[in-house]
N, C-alpha and C positions, 0 to 999 in steps of 0.2 A: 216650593219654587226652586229651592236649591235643589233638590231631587231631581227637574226635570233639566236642568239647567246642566248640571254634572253628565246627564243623561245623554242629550244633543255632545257635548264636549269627547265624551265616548266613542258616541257613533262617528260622530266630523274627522276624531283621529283615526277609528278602523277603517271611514270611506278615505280617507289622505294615505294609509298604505297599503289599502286592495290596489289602489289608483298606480301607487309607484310601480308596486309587483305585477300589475297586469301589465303593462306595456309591450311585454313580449322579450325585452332586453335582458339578460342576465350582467351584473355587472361579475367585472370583470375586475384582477391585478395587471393583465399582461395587455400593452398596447398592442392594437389591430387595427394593420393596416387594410383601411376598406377602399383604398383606392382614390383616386380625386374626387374631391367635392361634388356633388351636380352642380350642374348649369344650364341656366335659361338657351343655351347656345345652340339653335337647332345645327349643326354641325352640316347643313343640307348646302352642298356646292352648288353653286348658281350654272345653268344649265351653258357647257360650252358649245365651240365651233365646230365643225365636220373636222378641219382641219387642223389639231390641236394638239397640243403637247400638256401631260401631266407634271405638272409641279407640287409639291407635297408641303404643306402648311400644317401649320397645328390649330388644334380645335377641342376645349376640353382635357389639354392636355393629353393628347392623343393627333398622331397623325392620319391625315384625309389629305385625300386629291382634290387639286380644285385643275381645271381644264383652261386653259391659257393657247390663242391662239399665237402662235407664230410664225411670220412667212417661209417658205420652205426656202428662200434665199438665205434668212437666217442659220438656218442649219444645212441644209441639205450644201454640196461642194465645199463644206468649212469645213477644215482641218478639225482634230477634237479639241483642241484648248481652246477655240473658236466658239466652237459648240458649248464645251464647260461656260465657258463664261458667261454667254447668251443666257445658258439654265441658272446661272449664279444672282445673276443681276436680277432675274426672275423672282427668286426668292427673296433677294434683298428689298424688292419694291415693295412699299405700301403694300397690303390687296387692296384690293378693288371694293368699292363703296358694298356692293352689296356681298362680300365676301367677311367683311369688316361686320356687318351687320347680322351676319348667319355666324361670328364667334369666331372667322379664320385671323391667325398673327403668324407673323413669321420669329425665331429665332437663330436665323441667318445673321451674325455680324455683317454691319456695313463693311468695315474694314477689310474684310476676308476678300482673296482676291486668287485666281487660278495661274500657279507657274507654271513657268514652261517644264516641259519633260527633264529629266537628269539623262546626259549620254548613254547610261548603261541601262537605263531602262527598258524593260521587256514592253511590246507593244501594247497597249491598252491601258497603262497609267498615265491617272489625272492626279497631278502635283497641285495641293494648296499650299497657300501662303503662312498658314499654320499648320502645324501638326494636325492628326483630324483628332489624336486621343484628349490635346488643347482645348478643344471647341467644347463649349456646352453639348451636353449628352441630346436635347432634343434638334440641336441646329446639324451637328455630326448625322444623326436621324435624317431630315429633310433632304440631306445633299446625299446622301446612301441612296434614298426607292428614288430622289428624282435621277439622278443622274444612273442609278439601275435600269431606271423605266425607260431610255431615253437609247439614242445610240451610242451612249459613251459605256453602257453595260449591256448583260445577256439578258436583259430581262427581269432576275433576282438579283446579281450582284455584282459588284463595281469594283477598281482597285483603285484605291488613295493611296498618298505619301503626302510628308510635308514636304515643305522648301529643300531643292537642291542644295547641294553644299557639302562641303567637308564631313563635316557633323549630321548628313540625312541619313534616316534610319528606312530600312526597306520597307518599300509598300505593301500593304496589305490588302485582301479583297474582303470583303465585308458585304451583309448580304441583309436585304430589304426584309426576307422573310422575317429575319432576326429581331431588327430593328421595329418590328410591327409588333412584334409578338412579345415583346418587351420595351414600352416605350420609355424612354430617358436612360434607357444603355446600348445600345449598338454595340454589335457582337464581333470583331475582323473573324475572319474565317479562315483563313490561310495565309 
């Protein structure tokens, strides 16, 4: 009885580290980074308007567009700080029930808000109320492709500054592709 006993105790430890060793894992000394977690979050933007503008959310820790309409009185004859802010307040809101429930958040501070131009500005700078290098790296992110996507950029890229003032440091343009291709650093470009 002890023979067979000793036996089974044998085989149960060699089947406990074929078990380990198969998995397929090698372990490892050196941390690897594999990227965010998965998640349940189908990241799938709820279907928008003809008439729409792109606003850039996060999902999985990864930026997506979700389609937000807005009247073209809102933007179209507005000035750009007009504009900016329209797209600001955008991202600041809640999403939307079912955008909420496909995994989109924003990281837009509430408090963030779009100053007006500094006099020496060259045309097509949008001034925040903070610095943009200030901002959380994925909220910096959002306000980059949206306002890239939108008419306050070319399409890929935007120019920020912070607050006018004594102490403002020159704007930078900064570019969506970047921002995409690396999420939670945005890249200024020039």
């Amino acid at each position: 009885m002890r023979r067979i006993r000793s036996g089974r105790l044998a085989l149960t430890g060699l089947l406990l580290a074929t078990t380990a060793l198969g998995c397929g894992i090698r372990p490892t000394d050196v941390p690897v980074d594999a990227g965010p977690a998965p998640t349940r979050a189908s990241c799938d933007a709820p279907a928008g308007e003809e008439d729409h503008t792109e606003i850039y959310l996060v999902c999985a820790q990864r930026l997506t567009f979700v389609t937000r309409y807005l009247p073209s009185t809102m933007t179209g004859g507005l000035d750009r700080t007009e504009v900016a802010r329209t797209l600001l307040r955008e991202m600041q809101n809640e999403p939307a029930r079912a955008e909420r429930t496909a995994g989109f958040s924003s990281s837009v501070p509430d408090d963030l808000e779009i100053a007006g131009p500094a006099a020496e500005d060259p045309a097509g700078v949008v001034r925040l109320s903070e610095r943009p290098k200030e901002l959380p790296a994925l909220a910096l992110d959002q306000i980059i492709c949206t306002f890239a996507k939108s008419e306050l950029g070319d399409g890929q890229r935007v120019t920020l500054g912070g607050p006018p003032g004594p102490r403002s440091e020159k704007p930078q343009t900064y570019s969506c592709a970047a921002a995409l291709r690396s999420p939670k650093s945005a890249h200024a470009t020039g």
